[in-house]
N, C-alpha and C positions, 0 to 999 in steps of 0.2 A: 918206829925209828928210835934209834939210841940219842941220848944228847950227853956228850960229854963233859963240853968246854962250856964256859961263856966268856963272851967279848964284850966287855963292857971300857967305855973309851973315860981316861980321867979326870976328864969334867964333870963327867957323870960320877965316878966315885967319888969325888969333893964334893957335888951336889947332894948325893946319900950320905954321904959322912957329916954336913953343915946340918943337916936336917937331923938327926940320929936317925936314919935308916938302913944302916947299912947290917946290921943284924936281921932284921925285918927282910932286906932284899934277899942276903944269903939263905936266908932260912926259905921264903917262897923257889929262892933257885934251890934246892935241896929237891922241894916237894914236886917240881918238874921234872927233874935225873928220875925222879922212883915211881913217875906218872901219879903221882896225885894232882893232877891237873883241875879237878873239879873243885878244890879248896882254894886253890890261888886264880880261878876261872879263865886257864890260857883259852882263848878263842881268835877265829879271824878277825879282821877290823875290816869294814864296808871298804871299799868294794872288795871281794873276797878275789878278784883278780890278782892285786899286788900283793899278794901273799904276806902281808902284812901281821904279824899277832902283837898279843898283848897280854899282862897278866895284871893281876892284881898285887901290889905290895901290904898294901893293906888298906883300910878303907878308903883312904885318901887318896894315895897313888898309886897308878897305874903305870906299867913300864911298857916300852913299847918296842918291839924286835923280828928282826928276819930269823929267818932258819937256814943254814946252807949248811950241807950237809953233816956232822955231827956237832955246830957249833950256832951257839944260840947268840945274835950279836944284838945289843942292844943298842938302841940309836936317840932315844929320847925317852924322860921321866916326866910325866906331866901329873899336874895337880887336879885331881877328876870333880872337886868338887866346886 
């Protein structure tokens, strides 16, 4: 599957921008467009039902997001540690 877009909602870009993450974030969404998946570790999230994923922004945070059809929507940024 291609991913073109992402949807990322503006609370959430204040939230990366307050933190300096927001280079961090674009950069892991880069490496998802070109499938390096394995470096930013997109995987499902329990239960693999809700089609839920997740990636890694960097060691600390983790972003969390649907898939619908070429566009990645992200819905919540949590602190994993």
């Amino acid at each position: 599957m291609i991913i073109k877009n992402i949807a990322v909602p503006k609370k959430l870009i204040a939230f990366l921008e307050k933190r300096n993450l927001l280079t961090q974030f674009q950069k892991a969404f880069s490496k998802i467009r070109s499938w390096d998946v394995i470096s930013v570790q997109l995987s499902k999230r329990e239960p693999k039902e809700e089609w839920i994923y997740y990636f890694r922004i960097n060691k600390q945070f983790r972003a969390y997001c649907t898939l619908q059809e070429k566009t990645l929507t992200v819905f919540h940024i949590d602190n994993h540690q």
